[in-house]
C-alpha positions as CSV (number, residue, x, y, z in Angstrom):
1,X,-31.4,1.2,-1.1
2,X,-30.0,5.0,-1.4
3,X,-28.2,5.8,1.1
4,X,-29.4,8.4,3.7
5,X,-27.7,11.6,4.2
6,X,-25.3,11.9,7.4
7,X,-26.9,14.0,10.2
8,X,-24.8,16.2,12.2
9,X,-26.4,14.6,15.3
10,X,-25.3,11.0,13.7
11,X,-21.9,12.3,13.8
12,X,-21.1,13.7,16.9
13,X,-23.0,10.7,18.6
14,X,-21.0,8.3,16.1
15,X,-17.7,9.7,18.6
16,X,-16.3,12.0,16.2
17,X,-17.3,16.0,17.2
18,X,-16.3,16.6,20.7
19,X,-12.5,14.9,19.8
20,X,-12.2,16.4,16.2
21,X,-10.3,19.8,17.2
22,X,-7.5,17.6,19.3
23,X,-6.5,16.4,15.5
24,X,-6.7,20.1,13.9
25,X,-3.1,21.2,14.7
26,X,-1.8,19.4,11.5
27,X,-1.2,15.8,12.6
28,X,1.3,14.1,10.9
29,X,1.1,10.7,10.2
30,X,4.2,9.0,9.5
31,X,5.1,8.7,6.1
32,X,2.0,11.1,5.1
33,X,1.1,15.0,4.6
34,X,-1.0,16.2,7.9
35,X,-4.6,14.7,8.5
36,X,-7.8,16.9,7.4
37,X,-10.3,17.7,9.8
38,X,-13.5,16.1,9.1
39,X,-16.2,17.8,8.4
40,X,-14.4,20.8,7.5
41,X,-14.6,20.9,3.6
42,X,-18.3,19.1,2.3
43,X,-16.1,17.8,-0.4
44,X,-13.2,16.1,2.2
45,X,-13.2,12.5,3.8
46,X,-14.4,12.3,7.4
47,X,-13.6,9.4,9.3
48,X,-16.5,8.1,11.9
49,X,-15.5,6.9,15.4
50,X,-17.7,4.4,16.1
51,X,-15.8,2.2,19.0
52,X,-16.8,3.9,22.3
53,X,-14.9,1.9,25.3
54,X,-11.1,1.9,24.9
55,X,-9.3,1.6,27.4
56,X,-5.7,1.6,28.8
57,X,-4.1,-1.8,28.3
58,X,-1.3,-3.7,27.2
59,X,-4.0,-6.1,25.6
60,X,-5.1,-4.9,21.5
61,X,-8.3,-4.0,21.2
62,X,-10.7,-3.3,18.5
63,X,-11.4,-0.2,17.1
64,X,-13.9,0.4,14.8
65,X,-15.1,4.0,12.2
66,X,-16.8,4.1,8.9
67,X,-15.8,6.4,6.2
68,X,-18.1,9.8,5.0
69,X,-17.4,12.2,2.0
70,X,-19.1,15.3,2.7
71,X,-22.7,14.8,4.0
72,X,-23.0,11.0,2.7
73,X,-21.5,7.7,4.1
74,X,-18.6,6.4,2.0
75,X,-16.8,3.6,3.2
76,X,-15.4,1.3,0.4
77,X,-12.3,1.8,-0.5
78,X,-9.0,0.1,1.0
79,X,-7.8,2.1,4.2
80,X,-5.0,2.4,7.0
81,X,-4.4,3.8,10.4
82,X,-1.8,5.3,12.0
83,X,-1.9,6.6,15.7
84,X,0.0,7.5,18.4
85,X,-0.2,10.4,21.3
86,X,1.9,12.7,19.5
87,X,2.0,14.5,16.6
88,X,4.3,11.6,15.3
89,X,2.6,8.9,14.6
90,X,3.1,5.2,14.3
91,X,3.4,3.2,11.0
92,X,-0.1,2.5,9.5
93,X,-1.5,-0.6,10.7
94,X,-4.1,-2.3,8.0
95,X,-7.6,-2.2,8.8
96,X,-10.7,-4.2,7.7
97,X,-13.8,-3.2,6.1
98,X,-17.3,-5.4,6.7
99,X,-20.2,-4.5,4.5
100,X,-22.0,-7.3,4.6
101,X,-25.1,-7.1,6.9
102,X,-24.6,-3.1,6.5
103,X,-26.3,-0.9,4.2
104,X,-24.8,0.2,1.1
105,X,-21.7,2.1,1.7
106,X,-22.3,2.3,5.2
107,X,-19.7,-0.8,5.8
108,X,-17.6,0.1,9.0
109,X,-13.7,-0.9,9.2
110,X,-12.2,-2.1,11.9
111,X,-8.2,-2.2,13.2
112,X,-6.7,-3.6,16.3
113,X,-4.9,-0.9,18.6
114,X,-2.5,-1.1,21.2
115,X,-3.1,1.5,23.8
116,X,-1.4,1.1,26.8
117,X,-1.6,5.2,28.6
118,X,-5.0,7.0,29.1
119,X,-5.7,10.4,27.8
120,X,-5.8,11.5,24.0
121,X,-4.9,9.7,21.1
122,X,-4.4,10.9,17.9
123,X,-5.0,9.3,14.1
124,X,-4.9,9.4,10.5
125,X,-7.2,7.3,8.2
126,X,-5.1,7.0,5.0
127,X,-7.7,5.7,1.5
128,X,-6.3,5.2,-1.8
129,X,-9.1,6.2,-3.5
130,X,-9.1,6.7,-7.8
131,X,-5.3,6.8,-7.6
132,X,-5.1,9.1,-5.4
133,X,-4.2,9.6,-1.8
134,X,-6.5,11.3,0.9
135,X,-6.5,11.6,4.7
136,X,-9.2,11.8,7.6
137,X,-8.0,12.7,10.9
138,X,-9.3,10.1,13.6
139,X,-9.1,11.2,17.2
140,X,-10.5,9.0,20.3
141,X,-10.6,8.9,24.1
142,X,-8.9,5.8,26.2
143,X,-10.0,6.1,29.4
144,X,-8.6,4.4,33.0
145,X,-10.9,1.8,33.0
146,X,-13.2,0.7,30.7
147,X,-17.4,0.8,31.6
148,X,-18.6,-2.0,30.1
149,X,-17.9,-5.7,30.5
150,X,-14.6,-6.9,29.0
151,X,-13.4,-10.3,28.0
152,X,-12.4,-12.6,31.6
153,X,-15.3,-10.6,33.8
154,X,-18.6,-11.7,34.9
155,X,-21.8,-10.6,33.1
156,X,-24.0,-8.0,34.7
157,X,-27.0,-10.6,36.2
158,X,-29.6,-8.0,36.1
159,X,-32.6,-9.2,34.8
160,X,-34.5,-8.0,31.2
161,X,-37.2,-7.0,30.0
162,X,-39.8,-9.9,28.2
163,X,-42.8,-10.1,27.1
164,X,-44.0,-11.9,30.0
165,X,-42.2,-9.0,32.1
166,X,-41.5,-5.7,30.7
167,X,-40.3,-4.0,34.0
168,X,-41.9,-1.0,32.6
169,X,-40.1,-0.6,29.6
170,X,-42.2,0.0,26.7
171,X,-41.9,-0.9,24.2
172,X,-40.0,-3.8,24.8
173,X,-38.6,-3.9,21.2
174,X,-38.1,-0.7,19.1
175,X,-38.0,-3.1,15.4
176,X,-40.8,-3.2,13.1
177,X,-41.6,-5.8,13.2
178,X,-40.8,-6.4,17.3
179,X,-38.1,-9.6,16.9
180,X,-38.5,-12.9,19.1
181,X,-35.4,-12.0,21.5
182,X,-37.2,-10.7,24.1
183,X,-38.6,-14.5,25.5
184,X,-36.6,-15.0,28.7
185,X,-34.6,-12.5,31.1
186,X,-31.0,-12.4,31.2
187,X,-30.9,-13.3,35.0
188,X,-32.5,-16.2,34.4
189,X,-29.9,-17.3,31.4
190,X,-26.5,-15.7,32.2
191,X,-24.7,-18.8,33.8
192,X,-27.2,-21.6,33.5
193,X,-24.8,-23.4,31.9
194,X,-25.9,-22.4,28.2
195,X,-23.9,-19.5,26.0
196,X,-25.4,-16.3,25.5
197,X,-25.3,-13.7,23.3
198,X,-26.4,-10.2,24.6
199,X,-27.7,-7.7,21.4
200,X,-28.0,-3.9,23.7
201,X,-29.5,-1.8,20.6
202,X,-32.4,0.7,19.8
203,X,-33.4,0.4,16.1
204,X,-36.0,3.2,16.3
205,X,-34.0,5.4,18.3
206,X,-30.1,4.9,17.7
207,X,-27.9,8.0,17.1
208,X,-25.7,6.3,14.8
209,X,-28.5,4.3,12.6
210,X,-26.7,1.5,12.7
211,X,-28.6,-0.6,15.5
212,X,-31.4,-1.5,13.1
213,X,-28.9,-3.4,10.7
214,X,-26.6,-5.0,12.9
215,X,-30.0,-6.9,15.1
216,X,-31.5,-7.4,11.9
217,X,-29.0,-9.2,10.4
218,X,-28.0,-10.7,13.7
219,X,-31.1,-12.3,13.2
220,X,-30.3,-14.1,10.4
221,X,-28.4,-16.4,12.0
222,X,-30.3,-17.2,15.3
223,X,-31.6,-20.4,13.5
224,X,-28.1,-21.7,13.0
225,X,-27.4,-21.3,16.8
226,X,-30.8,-21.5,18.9
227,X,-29.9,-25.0,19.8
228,X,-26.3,-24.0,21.3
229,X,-26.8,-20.4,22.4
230,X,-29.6,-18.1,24.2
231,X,-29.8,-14.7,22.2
232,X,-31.4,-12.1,24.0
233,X,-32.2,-8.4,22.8
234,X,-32.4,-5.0,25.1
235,X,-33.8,-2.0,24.1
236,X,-31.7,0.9,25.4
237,X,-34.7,3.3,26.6
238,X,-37.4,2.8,28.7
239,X,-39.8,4.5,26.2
240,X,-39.7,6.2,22.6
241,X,-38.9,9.9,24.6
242,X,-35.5,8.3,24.6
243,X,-34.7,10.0,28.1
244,X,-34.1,7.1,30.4
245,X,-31.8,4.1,29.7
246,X,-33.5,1.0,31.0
247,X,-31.7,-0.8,34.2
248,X,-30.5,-3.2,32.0
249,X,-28.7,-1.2,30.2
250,X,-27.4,1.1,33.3
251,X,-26.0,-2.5,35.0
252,X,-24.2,-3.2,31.8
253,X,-22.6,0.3,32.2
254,X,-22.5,1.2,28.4
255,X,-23.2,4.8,27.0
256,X,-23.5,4.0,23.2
257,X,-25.4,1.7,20.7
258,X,-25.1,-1.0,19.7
259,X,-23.0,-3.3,21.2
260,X,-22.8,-7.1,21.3
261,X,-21.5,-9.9,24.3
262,X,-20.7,-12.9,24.1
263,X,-21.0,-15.0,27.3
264,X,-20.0,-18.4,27.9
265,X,-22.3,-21.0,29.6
266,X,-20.4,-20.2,33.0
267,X,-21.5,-15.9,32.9
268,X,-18.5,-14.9,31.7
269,X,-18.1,-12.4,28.5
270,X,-15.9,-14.1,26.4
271,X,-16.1,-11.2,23.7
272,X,-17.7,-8.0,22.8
273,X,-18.6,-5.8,19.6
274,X,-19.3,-2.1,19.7
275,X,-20.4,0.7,17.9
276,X,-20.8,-1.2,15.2
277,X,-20.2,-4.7,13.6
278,X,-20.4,-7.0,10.5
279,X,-22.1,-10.3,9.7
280,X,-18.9,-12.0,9.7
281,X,-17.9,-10.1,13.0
282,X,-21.5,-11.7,14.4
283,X,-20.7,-15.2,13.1
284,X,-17.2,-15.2,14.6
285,X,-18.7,-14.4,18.2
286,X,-21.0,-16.8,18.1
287,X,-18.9,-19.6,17.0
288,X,-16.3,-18.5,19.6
289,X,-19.1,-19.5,21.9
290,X,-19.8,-23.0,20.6
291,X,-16.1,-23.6,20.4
């Protein structure tokens, strides 16, 4: 299908707009000519943040954008990043794109970071693109802590809404049609002694568009798992005014969509996706829980 124009909204919840003018002083990556700033030519390359949680550590983590060319998703072609906190950067690490499970274009690359201080960071996206080069400045936050669950903590027990039980959220499920993930609460699950995987996304309502792919294609391969693992899906509102996050998602402390856990059969996350994530991303954190 065509692929659907880039909303200004989309963007500045994707991660980028707030953070955009720390990278417009030139940045230089190293090696390369200073960064663009997205958005600021329809005709330039505009790299997405997607990844939403980073967070001081000594630990890589994963960090995750998609590519746009003006007001249209691009992602494609081979890229790099380089980042550091200063206008000096570090050497550019590869990164890796997943399209499938993703609308056309839309694919989102991902890159694992070491950021070990809070505060600013500063990158450059370098694509090779027809022979020639071109840059897309990258900016994120890390904070102190992070909010949501990491890998070696216990899963939030609060319970979830089901069909049986919607604790007030309506409706339950924002996909057309509703999908079967919404059978049993997560209090009842997390830690009795079966994996499960945890799917927080709003198809009909998700800033970024990209929650309606990921669950749909995350339920392509619920059949090759529903013997080993539980899956369970939360909406992120409590109704279609989008206003309210639903307890669920407050106890699970994120502030973006989507995002995916893993948790093992004792309650504890084992792994976690954000932002946004390939099929082969989804297949490797489910078969890190039947490992």
């Amino acid at each position: 299908m065509d692929d659907p124009l880039l909303s200004r909204r989309a963007f500045l919840a994707a991660g980028g707009g707030m953070l955009l003018a720390a990278a417009a002083g030139g940045v230089a990556a190293a090696g390369g000519p200073a960064a663009a700033l997205p958005m600021s030519d329809n005709r330039k390359l505009s790299a997405l943040l997607l990844a939403s949680d980073l967070y001081a550590s000594p630990d890589p983590q994963r960090i995750a954008f998609a590519l746009a060319e003006g007001p249209k998703y691009a992602s494609g072609p081979p890229a790099k990043l380089a980042y550091g906190q200063s206008r000096t950067l570090g050497p550019a690490v590869d990164t890796v794109l997943h399209s499938r499970g993703l609308p056309k274009r839309r694919g989102i690359y991902t890159a694992e970071v070491t950021v070990p201080q809070a505060g600013p960071w500063l990158g450059v996206v370098q694509v090779k693109k027809d022979g020639k080069r071109q840059n897309a400045s990258l900016a994120f936050q890390v904070q102190d802590q992070p909010k949501a669950p990491v890998p070696g903590t216990p899963a939030p027990r609060a319970a979830s809404p089901t069909v049986a039980n919607p604790l007030g959220v309506d409706p339950i499920c924002t996909r057309n049609p509703p999908c079967p993930l919404h059978a049993v609460s997560l209090d009842t699950v997390i830690g009795a002694g079966k994996p499960v995987a945890v799917m927080l996304a709003t198809p009909a309502l998700c800033q970024s568009r990209y929650c309606g792919p990921v669950l749909d294609d995350l339920l392509t391969l619920t059949d090759q798992y529903k013997d080993r693992i539980t899956f369970v899906h939360v909406e992120i509102y409590t109704n279609l005014s989008g206003n309210e996050t639903t307890p669920t998602v407050q106890a699970w402390g994120i502030e973006t969509e989507p995002w995916l856990f893993g948790v093992d059969a004792t309650g504890n996350v084992v792994a976690r996706l954000d932002g946004a994530f390939g099929h082969d991303e989804q297949q490797q954190l489910l078969q890190k829980l039947v490992s």
